[in-house]
N, C-alpha and C positions, 0 to 999 in steps of 0.2 A: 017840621022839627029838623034842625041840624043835625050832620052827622056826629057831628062832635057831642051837642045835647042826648042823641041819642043811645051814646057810650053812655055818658051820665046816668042813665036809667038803667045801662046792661049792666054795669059793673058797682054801680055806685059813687062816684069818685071821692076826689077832694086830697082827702089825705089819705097815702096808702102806706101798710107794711107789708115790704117782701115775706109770705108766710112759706115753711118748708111743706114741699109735697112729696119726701120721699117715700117713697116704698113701691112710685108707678115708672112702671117698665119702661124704656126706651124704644121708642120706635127705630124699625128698619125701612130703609130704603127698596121701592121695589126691585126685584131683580131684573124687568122688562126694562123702567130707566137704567138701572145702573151699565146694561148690557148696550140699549142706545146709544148712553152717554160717553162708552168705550168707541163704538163707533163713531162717533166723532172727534173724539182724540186731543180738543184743545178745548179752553173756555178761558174765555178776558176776563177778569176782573177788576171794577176801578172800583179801591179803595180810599175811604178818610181815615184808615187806621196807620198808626206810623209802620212804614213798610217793611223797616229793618226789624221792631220788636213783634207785631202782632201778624202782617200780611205772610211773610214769607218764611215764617214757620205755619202757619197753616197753610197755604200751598204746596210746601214740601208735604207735610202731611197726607194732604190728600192725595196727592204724584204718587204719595209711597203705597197709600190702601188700592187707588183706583189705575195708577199708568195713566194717568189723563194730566197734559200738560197745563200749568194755568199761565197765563199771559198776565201781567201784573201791568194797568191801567193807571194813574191819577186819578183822583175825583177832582178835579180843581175845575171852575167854571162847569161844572156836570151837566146843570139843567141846558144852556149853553149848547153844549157840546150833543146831547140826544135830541136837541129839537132839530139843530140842523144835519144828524144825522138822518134823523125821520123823515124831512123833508127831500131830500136828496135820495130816500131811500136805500139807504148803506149804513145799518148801525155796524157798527162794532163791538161795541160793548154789550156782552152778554146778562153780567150781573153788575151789581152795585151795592154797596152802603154809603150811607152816610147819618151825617148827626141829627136829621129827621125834620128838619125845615122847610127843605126844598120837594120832601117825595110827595107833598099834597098836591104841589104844584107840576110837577111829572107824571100826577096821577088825573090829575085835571084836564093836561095839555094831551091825554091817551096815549103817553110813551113806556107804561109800564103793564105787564098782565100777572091776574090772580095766578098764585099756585098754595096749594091746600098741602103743607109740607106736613107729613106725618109726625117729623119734630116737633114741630108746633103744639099738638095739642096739649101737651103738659106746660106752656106757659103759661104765665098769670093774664090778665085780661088787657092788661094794658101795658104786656108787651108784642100784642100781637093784631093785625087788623081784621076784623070779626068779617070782611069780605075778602081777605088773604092776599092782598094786594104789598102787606110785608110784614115783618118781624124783626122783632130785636136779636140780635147776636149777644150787645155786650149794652150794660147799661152805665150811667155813668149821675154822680150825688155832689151837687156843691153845698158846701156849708161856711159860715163865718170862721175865718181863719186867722189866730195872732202869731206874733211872734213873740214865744217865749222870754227872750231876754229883755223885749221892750215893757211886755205884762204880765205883770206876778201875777201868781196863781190869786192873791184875796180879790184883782183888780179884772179879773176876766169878764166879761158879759154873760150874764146867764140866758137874757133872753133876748128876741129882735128888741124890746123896748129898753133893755141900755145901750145900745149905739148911740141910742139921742141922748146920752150925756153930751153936758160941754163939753168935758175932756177931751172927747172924739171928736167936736169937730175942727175939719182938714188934713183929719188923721186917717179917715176913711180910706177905701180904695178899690175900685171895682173895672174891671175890662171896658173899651172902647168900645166894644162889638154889639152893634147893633141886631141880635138872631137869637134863635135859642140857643146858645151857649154864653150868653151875653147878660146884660140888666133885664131886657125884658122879663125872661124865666123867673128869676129874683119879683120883680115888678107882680108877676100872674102868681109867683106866689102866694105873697103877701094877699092877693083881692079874694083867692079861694078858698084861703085857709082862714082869713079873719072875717071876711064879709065886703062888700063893698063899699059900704059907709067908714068901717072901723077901717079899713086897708087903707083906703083914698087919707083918712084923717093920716094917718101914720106914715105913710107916703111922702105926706104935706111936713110932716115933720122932720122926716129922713133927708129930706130935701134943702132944708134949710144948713144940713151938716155939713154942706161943702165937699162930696164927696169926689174924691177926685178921680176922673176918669185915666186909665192908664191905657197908653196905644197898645192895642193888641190880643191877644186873647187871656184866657184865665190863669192860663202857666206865667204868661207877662206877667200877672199882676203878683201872682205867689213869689216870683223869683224878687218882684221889687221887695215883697214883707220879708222874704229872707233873710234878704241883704242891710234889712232896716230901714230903708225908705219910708215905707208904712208901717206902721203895731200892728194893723187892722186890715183884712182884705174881709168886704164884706159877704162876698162867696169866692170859692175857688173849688177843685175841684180836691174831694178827699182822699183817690188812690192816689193825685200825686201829692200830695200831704207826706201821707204813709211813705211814697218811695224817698223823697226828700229828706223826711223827719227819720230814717232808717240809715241815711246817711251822714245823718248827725247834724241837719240843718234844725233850728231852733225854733219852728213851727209846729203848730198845732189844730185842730179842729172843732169846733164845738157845736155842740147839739143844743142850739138857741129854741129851736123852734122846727118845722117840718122843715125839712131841707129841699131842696129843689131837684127834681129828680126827671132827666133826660134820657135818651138812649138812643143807640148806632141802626139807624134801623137798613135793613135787605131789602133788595125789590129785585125782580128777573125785567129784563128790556125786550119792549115786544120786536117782534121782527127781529131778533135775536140770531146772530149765524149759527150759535150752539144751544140751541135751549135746551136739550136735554140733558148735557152736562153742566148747562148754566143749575137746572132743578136740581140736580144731585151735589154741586159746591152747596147749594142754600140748605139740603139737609144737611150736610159734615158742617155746619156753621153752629148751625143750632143743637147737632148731635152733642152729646155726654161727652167724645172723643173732642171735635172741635172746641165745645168750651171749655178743655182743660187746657186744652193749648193757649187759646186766649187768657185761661187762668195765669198760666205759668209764665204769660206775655204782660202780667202786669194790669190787663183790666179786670172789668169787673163781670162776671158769665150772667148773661140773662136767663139761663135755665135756672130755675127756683133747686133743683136737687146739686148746682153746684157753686160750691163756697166759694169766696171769692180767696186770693192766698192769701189775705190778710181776711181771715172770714168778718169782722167786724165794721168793715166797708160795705155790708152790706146790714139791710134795716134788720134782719131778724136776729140777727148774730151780734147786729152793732144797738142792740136797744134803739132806734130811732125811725122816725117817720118821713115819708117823703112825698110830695106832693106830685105825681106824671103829668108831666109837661108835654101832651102826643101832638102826633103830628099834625092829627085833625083841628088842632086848635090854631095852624098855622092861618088859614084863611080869614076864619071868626073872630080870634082873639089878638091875634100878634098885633095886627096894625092898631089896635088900640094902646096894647103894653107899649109898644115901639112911640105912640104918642102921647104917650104919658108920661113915656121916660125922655121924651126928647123935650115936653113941656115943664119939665120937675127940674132936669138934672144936668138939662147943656145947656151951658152959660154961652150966650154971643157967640 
């Protein structure tokens, strides 16, 4: 059995809702690490969070609780960049995130080691990996997104199966991007929540809309519906909905159907210069204290006891359901999604 089938069975999947678990305590960090990790006195981290809004306010953060300096890394080419660190024998990079495609693949190639973070245990099942090899920080919900002023309220989609009106098609519009943050996610949607006969049919449908692919990531495609280019972005991402539509941009979000639902996941790097300040960043990450910072940075906290600031971009607050797109699905399922969607939806 796959590890990914094997989730299946620990948790149940498919369709999940964020449920609240508050009333359970916050773990502490030990004081043996925390005392190591002073002794070390720096730790790298290469982050995919934008640097200016979410990195370096939580690095300040923890500079202020712990005196331990953090070294602010890129994630760009990541996998890249630790193989042939490993190789050569010289990592640098202590810790990491990223949008959770690649860490199967890092996990595969032996450049990352478990840590059992005490944080952890109050996450929900699938935002954390059941051999501790990472965890989610922040997590992140795309949904079918219009533009207000192109679609009146009577003319909105209620569900994924009015997109396939005529109207919409060449109206569509969805990201370039070939990974999970791209059409695949959308694509594994659709086959887990509906089935794989009903999805594939509905797929075969979607496909005929002409959906046009826009260069670049999901923010690309939202700024195109902003601006009117498209009525219709068939996912994007909801908090920057929210931050857009709070700016008085004529966007909106709608709860068609299970939304697709990805996340920022952690890993520590083996052979690590600072591992034990690397373990203590990964608890302040996932700590109560860290996800309010990332709250107040505009994403969305993967700890189930914190709301996101717009608490309704999250499924228990926001009435809606979303489907976990993990990591482990990277190996098994992507290069399916990825040729399904390259078979459906790129033209020549």
């Amino acid at each position: 059995m796959s590890r990914w089938k094997a989730g299946i069975a620990a948790f149940g999947i498919a369709v999940i809702a964020t449920l609240s678990l508050s009333g359970v305590a916050a773990a502490e960090s030990d004081p043996a690490l925390i005392e190591a990790a002073k002794k070390e006195g720096t730790v790298t981290w290469a982050s995919g969070l934008i640097v200016n809004q979410a990195v370096r306010p939580v690095a300040a953060a923890f500079e202020k609780k712990y005196g331990i300096q953090v070294q602010i890394a890129t994630a760009d080419n990541l996998l890249l960049r630790m193989t042939n660190e490993a190789r050569a024998g010289k990592p640098t990079i202590d810790i990491f995130d990223n949008a959770g495609d690649t860490i199967a693949a890092m996990r595969a190639a032996d450049l990352i080691v478990p840590y059992a973070s005490p944080e952890a245990e109050r996450y929900r099942p699938e935002h954390k990996d059941p051999e501790h090899y990472w965890a989610s920080c922040c997590v992140f919900y795309y949904s079918t997104v219009i533009n207000t002023d192109l679609v009146p309220p009577e003319e909105e989609p209620k569900t994924y199966q009015d997109l396939l009106a005529p109207k919409w098609k060449g109206k569509l519009a969805w990201s370039s991007n070939e990974n999970f943050a791209g059409p695949p996610s959308f694509i594994g949607t659709i086959l887990l929540s509906e089935g794989e006969a009903d999805g594939m049919a509905y797929l075969e449908q979607l496909a005929k809309q002409d959906v046009v692919r826009v260069p670049g990531n999901a923010r690309a495609v939202l700024d195109q519906v902003i601006v009117g280019q498209y009525p219709v972005a068939v996912v994007a991402l909801i908090h920057h909905v929210a931050i857009s539509g709070a700016q008085g941009a004529p966007v909106k979000w709608l709860k068609l159907g299970p939304l697709v639902g990805t996340a920022e996941t952690v890993g520590l790097v083996k052979g690590a210069p600072h591992p034990n300040a690397a373990k203590l960043l990964f608890d302040f990450l996932l700590s109560e204290e860290g996800q309010l910072v990332l709250q107040q940075a505009n994403y969305l906290p993967a700890d189930p006891n914190v709301p996101a600031k717009v608490p309704e971009l999250k499924p228990d607050a926001g009435g809606f359901t979303a489907v976990a797109i993990l990591p482990q699905m990277n190996d098994e399922y992507l290069p399916k999604w990825l040729d399904l969607y390259k078979r459906l939806f790129v033209r020549g």
